[in-house]
N, C-alpha and C positions, 0 to 999 in steps of 0.2 A: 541508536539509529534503527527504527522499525524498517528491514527491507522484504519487500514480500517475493521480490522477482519479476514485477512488473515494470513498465516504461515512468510510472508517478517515483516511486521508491529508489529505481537507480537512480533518476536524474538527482535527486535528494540528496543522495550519497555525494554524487561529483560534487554536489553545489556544498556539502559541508568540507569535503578533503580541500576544496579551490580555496574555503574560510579558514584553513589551515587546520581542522578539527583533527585530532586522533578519534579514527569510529568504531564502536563494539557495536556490528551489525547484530539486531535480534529479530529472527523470522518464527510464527509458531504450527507449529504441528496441530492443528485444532478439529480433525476428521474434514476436514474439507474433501469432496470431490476431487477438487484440480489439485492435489497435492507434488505433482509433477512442478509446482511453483515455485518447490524449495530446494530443487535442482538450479533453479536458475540464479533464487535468491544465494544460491553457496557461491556460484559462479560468477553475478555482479560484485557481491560483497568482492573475493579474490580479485578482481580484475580494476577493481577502483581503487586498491588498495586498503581494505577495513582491517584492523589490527586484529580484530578476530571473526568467527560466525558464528553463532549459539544459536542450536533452533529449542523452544521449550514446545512441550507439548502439556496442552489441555484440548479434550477432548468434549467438545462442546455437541457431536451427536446426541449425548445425554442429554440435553434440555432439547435438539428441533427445532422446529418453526421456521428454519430456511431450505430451501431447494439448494445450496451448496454445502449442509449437514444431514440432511432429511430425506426421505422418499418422494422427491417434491420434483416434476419437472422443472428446469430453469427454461423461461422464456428465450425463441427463438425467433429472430427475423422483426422485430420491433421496428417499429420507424421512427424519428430522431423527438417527433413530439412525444412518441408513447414512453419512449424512455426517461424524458423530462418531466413526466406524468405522475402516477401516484408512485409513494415507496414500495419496490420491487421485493417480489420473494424469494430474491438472493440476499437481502437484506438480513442481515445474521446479529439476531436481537444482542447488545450491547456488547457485540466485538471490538470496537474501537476502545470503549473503555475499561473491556477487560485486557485489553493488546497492551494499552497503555496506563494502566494498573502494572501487570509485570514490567512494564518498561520503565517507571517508575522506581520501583523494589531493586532494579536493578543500576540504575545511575545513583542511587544510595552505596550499595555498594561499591561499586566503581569510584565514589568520589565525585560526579559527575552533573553539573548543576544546567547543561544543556541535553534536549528532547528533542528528534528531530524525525518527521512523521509525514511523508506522502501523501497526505491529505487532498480535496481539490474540490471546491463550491460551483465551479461554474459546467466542465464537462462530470458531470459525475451521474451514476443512477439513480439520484433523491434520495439517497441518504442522511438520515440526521444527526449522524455522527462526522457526519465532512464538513459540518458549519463553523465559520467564526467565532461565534456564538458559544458553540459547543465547546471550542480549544480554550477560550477564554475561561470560562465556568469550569474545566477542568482545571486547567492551572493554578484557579485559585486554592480549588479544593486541594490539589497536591501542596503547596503553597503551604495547607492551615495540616496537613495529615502526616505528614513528616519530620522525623527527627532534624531532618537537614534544616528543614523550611522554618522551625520554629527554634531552630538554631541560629538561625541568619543566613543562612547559604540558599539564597531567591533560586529556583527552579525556572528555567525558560523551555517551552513549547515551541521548536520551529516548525513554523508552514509556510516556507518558501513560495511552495506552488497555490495555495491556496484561490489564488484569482486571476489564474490562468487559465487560458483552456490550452485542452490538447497538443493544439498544433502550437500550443508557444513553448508548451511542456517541450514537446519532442526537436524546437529549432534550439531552446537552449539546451537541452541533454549533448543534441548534436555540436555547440560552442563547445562543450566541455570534453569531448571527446569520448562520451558513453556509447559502447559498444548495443546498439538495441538487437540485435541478434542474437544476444547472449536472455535477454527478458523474454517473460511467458505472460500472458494478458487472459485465458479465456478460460470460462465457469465452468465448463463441462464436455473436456478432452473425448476426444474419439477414444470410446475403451479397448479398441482393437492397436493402435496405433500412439497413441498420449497426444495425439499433434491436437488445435484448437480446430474449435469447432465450424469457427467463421462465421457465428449467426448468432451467438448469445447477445449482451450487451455490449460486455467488454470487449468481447472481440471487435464487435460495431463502431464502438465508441474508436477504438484502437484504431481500425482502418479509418475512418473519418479525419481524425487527427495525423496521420500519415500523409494524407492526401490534400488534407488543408497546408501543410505544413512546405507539401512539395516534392515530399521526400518518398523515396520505395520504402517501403520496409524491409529490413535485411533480413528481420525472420519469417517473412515469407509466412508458410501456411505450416511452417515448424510447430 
């Protein structure tokens, strides 16, 4: 279970414990900005109950080209088309598939022939690693790359959330009884304070979905 600490990844978690799964939360250390993320992510995993929490670290400042590893401003104050707009330079060149490359390597060992991944095609920043599309084409390849898979042991990719938006995300976290007070959402923390920004995307995208939904947000401007 990829959890990063945000409101996509808890609700993930609930919706796999509710399926009765045993979960090895894995969050990664990859020079992010907001690393303040895997504070939260230690404190969802605990509180959902995940049998353990492993953070790995790869340090993806070494390759660049995102504003969430790079010298890069992250856009602030977007409006809801600009966001749905071209892919953003928080965009962090083939994160998802290196997230779930180790998360892979890791349900081999574990034994473990379910993959379960916060993903999300509808509110998301144009990402092209958040497609159907994309979950599919990996799975297969995991599928043809593995001892398991060419073993007989079919590997399955959940994406729950994948054709939600936000505010369905956050009415069903709230079904399941995920604490969102406990989650961190936003790119590029006030350095004086760790709190969000209020004006990235994420952050945007967060309150939107809060507000569609109905609901306060319990973490507030935490």
């Amino acid at each position: 279970m990829l959890v990063s600490g945000g409101v996509d990844s808890a609700t993930v978690l609930a919706i796999a414990r509710r399926r009765g799964f045993d979960c090895h939360a894995l969050s990664f250390d990859y020079g992010q900005r907001h690393r303040v993320e895997l504070a939260a992510a230690a404190a969802v995993a605990r509180a959902l109950g995940a049998c353990e929490h492993r953070i790995a670290r790869i340090d993806l400042r070494a390759l660049g080209g995102s504003a969430l590893t790079d010298d890069i401003d992250v856009p602030k104050d977007r409006s809801p088309g600009e966001i749905a707009g071209d892919i953003p330079v928080t965009y962090v060149p083939a994160r998802n598939t290196i997230f779930l490359s180790v998360a892979l390597g890791f349900a081999e060992v574990l034994g473990s022939a379910d993959l379960f991944i916060g993903i999300n095609a509808i509110d998301y920043s144009g990402y092209p690693d958040c497609r159907p599309e994309y979950v599919t084409a990996f799975e297969t390849m995991a599928n043809l790359a593995t001892r398991s898979g060419v073993e007989g042991t079919r590997l399955r990719i959940h994406t729950p959330l994948i054709e939600l938006t936000k505010a369905q995300i956050i009415t069903r976290g709230r079904e399941l009884g995920v604490d969102f007070g406990l989650t961190f959402s936003c790119y590029d923390p006030l350095p004086e304070t760790g709190r969000p920004c209020g004006r990235c995307d994420s952050c945007l995208i967060r309150a939107r979905g809060f507000a569609e939904a109905g609901v306060v947000d319990p973490a507030g401007r935490k």
